[in-house]
PDB file as gemmi writes it, atoms N, CA and C in Angstrom:
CRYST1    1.000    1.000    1.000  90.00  90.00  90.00 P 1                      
ATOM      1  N   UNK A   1      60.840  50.326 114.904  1.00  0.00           N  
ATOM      2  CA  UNK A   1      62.261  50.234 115.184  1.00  0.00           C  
ATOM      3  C   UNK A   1      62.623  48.775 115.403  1.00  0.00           C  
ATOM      4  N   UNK A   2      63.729  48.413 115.042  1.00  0.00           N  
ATOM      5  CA  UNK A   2      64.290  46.932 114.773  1.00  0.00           C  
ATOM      6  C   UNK A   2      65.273  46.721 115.898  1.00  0.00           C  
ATOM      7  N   UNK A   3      65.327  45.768 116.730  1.00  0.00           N  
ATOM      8  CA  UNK A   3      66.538  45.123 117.022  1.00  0.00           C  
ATOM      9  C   UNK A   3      67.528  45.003 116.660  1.00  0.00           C  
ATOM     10  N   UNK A   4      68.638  45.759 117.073  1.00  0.00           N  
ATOM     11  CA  UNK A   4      69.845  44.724 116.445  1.00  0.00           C  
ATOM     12  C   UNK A   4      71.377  44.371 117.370  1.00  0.00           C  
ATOM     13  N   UNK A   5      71.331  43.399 116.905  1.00  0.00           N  
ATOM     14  CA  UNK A   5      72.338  42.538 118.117  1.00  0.00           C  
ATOM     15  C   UNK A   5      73.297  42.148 116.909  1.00  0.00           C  
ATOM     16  N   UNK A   6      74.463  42.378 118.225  1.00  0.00           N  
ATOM     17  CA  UNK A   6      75.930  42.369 117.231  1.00  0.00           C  
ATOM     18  C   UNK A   6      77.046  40.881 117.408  1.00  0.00           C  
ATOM     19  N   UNK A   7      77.394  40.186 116.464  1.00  0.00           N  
ATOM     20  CA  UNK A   7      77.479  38.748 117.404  1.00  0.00           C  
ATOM     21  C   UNK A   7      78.965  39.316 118.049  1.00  0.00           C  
ATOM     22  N   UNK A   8      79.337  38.559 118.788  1.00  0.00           N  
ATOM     23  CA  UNK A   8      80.485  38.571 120.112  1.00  0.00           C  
ATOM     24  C   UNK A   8      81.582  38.961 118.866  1.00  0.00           C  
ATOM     25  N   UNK A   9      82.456  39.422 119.748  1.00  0.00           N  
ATOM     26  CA  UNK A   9      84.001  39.386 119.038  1.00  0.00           C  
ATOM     27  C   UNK A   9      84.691  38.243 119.047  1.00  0.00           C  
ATOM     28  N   UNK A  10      85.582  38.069 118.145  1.00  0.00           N  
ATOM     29  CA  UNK A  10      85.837  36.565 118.188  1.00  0.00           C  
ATOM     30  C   UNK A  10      84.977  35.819 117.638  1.00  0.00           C  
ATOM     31  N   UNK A  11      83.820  36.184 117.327  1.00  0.00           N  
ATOM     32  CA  UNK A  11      83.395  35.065 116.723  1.00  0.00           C  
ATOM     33  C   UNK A  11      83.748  34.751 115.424  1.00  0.00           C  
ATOM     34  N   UNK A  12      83.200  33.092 114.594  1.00  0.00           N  
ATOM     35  CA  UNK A  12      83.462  33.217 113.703  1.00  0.00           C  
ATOM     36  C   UNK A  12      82.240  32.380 112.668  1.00  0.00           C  
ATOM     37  N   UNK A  13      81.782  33.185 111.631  1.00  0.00           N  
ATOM     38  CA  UNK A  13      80.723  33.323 110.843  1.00  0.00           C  
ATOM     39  C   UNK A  13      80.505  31.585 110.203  1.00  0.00           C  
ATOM     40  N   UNK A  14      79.558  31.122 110.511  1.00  0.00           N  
ATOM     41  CA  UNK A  14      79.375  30.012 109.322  1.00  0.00           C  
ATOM     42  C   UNK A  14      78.304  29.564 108.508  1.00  0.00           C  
ATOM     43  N   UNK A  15      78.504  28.814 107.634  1.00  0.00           N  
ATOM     44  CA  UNK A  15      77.707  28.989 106.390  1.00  0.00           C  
ATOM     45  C   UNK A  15      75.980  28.673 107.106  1.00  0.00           C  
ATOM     46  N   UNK A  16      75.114  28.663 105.988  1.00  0.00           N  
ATOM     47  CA  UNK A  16      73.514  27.919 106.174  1.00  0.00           C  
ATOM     48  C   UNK A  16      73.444  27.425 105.838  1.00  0.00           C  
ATOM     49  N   UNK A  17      72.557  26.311 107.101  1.00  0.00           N  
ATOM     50  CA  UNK A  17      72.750  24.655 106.553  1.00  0.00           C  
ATOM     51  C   UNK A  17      70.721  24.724 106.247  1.00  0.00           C  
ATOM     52  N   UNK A  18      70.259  23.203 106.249  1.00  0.00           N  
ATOM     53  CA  UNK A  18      68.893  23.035 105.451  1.00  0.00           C  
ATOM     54  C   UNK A  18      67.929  23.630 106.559  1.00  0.00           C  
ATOM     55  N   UNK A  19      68.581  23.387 108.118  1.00  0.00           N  
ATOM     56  CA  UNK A  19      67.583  23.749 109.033  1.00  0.00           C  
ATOM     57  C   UNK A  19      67.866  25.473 109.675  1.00  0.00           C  
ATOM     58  N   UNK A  20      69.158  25.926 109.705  1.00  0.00           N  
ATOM     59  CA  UNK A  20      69.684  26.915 110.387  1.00  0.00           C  
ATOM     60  C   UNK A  20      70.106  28.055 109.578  1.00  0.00           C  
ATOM     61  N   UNK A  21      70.159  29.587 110.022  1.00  0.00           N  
ATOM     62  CA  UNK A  21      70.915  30.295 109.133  1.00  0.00           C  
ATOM     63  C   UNK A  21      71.529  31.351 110.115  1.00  0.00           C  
ATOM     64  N   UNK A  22      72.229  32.616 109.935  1.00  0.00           N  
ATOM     65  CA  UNK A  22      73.010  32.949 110.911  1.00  0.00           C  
ATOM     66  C   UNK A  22      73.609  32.501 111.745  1.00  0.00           C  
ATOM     67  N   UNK A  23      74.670  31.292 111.242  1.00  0.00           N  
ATOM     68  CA  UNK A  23      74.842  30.574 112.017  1.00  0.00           C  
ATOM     69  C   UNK A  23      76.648  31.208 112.928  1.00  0.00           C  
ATOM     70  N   UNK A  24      76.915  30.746 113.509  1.00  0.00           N  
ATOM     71  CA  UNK A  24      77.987  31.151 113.787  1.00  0.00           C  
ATOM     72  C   UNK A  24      78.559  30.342 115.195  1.00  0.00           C  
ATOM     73  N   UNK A  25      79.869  30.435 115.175  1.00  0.00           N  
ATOM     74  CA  UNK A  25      80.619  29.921 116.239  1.00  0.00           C  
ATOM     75  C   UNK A  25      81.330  30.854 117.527  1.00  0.00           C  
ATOM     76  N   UNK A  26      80.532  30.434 119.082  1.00  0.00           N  
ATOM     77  CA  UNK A  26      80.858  31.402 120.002  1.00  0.00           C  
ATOM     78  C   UNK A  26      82.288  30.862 120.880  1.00  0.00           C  
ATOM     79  N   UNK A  27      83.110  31.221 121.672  1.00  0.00           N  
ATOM     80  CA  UNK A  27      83.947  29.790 122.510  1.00  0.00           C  
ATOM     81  C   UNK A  27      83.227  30.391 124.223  1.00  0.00           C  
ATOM     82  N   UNK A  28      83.116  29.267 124.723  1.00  0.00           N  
ATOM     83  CA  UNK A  28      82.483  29.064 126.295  1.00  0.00           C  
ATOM     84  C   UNK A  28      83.695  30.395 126.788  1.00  0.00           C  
ATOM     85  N   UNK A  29      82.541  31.093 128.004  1.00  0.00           N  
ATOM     86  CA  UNK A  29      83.839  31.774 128.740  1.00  0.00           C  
ATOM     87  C   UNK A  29      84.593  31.226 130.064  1.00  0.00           C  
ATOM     88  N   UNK A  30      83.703  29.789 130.436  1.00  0.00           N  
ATOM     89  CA  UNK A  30      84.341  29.165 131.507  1.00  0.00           C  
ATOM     90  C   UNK A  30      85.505  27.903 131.139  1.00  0.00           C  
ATOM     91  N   UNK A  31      85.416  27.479 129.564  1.00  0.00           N  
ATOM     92  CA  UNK A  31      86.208  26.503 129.286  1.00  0.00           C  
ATOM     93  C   UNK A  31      87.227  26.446 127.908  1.00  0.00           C  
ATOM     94  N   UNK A  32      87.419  25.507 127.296  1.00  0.00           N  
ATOM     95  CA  UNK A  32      87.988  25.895 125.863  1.00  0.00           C  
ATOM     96  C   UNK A  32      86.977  25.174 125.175  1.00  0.00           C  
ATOM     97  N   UNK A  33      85.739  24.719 125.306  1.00  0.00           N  
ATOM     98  CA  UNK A  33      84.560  24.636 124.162  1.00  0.00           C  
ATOM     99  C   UNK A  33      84.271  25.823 123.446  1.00  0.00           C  
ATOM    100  N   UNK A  34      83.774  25.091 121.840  1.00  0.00           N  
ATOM    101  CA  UNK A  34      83.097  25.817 121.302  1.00  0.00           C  
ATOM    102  C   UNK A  34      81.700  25.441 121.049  1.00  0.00           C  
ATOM    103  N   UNK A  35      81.061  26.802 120.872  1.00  0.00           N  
ATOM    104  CA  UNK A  35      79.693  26.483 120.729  1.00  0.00           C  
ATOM    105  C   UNK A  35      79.139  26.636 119.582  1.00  0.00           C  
ATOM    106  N   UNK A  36      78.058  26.787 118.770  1.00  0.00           N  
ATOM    107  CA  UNK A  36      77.558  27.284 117.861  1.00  0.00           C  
ATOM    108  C   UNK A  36      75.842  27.718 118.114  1.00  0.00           C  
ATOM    109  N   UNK A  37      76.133  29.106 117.359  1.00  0.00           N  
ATOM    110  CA  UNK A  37      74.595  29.653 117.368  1.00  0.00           C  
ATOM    111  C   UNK A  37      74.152  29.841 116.724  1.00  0.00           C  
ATOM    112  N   UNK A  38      72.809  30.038 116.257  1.00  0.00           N  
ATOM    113  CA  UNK A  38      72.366  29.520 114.871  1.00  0.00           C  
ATOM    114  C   UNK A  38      70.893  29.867 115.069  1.00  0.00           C  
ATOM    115  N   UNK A  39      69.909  30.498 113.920  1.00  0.00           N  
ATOM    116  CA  UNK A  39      68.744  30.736 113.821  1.00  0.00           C  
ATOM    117  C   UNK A  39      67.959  30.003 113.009  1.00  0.00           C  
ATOM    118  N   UNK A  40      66.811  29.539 113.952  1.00  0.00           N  
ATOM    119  CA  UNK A  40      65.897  28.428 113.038  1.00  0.00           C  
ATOM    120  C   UNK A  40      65.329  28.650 111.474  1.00  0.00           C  
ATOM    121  N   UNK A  41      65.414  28.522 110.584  1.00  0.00           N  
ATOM    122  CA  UNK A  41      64.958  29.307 109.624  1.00  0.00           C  
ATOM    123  C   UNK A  41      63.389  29.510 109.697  1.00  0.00           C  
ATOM    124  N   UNK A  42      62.326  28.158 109.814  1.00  0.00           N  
ATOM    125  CA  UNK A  42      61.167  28.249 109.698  1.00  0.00           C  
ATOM    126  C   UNK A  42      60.529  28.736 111.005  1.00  0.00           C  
ATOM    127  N   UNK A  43      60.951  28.871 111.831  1.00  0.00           N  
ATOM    128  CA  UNK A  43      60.911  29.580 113.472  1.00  0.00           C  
ATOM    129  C   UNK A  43      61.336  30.461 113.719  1.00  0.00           C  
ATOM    130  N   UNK A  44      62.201  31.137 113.283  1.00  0.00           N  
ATOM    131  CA  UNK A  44      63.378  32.174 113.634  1.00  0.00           C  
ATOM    132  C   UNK A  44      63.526  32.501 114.886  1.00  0.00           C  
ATOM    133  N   UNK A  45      63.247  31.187 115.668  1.00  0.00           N  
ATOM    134  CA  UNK A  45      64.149  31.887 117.068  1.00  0.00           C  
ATOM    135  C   UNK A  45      65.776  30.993 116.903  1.00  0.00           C  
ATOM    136  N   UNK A  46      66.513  31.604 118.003  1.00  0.00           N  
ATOM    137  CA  UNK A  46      68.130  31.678 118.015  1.00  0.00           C  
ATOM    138  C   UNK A  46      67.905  30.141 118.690  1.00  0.00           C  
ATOM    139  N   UNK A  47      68.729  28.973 118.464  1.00  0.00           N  
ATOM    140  CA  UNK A  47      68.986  28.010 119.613  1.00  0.00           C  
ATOM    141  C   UNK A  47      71.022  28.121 119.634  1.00  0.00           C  
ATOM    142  N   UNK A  48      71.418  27.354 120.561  1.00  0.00           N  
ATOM    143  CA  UNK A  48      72.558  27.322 120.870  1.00  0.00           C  
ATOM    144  C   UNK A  48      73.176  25.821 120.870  1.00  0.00           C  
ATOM    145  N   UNK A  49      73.755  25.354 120.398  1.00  0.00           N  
ATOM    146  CA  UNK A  49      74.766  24.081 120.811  1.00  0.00           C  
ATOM    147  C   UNK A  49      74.972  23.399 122.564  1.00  0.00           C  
ATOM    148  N   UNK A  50      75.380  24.425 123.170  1.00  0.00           N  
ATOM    149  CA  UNK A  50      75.403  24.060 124.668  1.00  0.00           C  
ATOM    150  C   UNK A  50      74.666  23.175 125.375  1.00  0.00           C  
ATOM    151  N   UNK A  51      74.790  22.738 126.561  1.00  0.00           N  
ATOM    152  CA  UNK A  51      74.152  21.906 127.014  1.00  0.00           C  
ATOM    153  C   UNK A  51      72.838  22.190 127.712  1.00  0.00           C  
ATOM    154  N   UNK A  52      73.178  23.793 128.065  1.00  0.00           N  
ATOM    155  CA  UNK A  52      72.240  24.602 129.027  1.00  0.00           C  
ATOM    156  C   UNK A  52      70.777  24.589 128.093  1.00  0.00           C  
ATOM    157  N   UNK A  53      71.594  24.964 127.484  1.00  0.00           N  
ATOM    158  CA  UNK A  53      70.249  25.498 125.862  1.00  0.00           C  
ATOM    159  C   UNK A  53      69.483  23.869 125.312  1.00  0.00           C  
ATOM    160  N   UNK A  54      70.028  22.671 125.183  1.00  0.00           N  
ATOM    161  CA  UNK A  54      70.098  21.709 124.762  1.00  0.00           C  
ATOM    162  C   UNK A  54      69.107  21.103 126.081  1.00  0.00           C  
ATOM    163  N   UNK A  55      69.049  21.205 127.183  1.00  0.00           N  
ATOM    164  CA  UNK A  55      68.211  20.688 128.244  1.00  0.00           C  
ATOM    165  C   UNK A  55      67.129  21.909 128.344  1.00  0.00           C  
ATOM    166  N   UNK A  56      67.418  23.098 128.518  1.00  0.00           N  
ATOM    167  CA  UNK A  56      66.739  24.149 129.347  1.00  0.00           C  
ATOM    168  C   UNK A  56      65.860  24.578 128.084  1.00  0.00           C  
ATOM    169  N   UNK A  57      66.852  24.943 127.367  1.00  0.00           N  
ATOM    170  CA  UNK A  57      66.337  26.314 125.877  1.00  0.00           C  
ATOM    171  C   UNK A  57      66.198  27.190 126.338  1.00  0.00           C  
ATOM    172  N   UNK A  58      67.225  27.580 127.242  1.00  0.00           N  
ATOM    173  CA  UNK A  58      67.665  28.498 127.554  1.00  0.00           C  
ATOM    174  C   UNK A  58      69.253  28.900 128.067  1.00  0.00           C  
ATOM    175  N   UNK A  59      70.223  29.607 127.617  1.00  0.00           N  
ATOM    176  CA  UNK A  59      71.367  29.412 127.925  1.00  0.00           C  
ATOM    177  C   UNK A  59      72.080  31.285 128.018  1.00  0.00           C  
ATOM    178  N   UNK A  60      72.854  31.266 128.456  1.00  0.00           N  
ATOM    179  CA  UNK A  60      74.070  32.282 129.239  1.00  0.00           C  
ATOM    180  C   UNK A  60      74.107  32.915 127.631  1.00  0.00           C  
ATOM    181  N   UNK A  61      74.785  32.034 126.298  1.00  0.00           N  
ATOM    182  CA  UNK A  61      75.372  32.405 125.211  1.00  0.00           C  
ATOM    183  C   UNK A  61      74.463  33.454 124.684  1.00  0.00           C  
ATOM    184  N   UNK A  62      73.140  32.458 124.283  1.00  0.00           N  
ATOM    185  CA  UNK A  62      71.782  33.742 123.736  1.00  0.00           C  
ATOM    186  C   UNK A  62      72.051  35.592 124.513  1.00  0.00           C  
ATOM    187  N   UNK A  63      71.293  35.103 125.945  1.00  0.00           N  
ATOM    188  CA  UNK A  63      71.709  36.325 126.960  1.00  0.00           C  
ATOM    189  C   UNK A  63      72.009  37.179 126.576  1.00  0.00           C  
ATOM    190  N   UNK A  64      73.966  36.826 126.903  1.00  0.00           N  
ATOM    191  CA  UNK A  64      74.805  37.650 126.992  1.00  0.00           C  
ATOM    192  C   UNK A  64      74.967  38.572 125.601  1.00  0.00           C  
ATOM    193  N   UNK A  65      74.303  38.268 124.588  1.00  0.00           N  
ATOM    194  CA  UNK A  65      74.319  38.756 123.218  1.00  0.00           C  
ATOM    195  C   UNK A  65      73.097  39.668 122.840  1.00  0.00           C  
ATOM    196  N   UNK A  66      72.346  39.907 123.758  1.00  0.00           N  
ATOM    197  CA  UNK A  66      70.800  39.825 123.546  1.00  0.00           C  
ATOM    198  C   UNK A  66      70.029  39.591 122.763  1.00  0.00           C  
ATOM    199  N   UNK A  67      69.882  38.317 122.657  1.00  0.00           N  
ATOM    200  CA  UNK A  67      68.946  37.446 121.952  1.00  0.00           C  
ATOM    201  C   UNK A  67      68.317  36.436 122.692  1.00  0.00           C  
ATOM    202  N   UNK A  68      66.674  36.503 122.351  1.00  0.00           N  
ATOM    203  CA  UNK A  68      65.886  35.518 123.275  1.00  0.00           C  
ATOM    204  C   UNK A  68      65.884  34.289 123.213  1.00  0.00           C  
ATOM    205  N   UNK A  69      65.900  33.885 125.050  1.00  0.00           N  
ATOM    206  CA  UNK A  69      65.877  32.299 124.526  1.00  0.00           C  
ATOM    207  C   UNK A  69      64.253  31.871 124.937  1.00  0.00           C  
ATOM    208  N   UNK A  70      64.409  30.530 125.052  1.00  0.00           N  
ATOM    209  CA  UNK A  70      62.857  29.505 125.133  1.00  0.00           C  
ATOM    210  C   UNK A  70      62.040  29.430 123.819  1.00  0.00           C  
ATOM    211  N   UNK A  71      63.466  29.419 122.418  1.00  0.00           N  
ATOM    212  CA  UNK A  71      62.624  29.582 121.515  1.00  0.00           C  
ATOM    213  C   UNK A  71      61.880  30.800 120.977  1.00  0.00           C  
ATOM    214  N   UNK A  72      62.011  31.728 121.459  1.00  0.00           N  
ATOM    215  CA  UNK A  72      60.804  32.841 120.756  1.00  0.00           C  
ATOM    216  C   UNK A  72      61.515  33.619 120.126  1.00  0.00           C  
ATOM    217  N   UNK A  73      60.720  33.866 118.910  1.00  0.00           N  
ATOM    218  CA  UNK A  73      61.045  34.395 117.496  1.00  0.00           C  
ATOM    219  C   UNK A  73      62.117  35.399 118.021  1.00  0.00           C  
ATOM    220  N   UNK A  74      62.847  36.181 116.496  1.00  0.00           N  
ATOM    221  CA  UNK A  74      64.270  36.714 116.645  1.00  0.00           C  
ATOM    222  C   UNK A  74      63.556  37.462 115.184  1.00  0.00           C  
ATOM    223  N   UNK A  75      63.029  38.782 115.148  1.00  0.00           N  
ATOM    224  CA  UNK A  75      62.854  39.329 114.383  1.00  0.00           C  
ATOM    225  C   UNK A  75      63.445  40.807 114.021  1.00  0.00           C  
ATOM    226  N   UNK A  76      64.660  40.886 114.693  1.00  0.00           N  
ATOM    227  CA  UNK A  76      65.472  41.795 114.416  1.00  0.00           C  
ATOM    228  C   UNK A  76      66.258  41.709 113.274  1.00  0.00           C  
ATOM    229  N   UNK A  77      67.599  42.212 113.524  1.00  0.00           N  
ATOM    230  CA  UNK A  77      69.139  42.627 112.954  1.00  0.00           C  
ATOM    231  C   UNK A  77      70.085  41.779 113.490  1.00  0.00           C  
ATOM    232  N   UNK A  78      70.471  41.240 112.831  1.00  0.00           N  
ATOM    233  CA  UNK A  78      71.973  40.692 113.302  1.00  0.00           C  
ATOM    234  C   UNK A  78      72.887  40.698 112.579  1.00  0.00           C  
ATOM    235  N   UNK A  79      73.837  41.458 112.999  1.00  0.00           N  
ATOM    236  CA  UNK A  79      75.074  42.171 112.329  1.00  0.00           C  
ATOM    237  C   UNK A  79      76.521  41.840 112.652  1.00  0.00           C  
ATOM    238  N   UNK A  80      77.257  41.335 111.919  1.00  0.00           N  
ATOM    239  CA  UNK A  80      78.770  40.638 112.344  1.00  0.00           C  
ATOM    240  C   UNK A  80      79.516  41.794 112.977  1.00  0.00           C  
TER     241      UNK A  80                                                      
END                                                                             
């Protein structure tokens, strides 16, 4: 049985670049930033834009979506 995680509402889908794919754009729920989330291609874990994720590699955005952070693989479903 597979994982599958559904990205937020509101979000909005963006293309794959050389390093990332599923990429997509979340907005902060404490501010008017946006973020972007995005799956490593040759790693396939999820990282995030944020700052939390960007120091920690670990952040609220992953979480709240359920998807793992600290880097570790993302071998599910992810479905708009």
């Amino acid at each position: 049985m597979s994982l599958i995680v559904r990205k937020p509402f509101g979000s909005v889908a963006l293309p794959d670049n050389d390093q990332w794919m599923n990429r997509f754009e979340i907005r902060s729920e404490s501010s008017n930033r946006i973020y972007i989330i995005a799956q490593n291609k040759r790693n396939k874990h999820f990282g995030c834009s944020c700052p939390g994720y960007k120091r920690y590699r670990k952040c609220k955005h992953l979480e709240s979506i359920g998807l793992p952070t600290n880097e570790q693989p993302f071998t599910g479903e992810l479905r708009g």
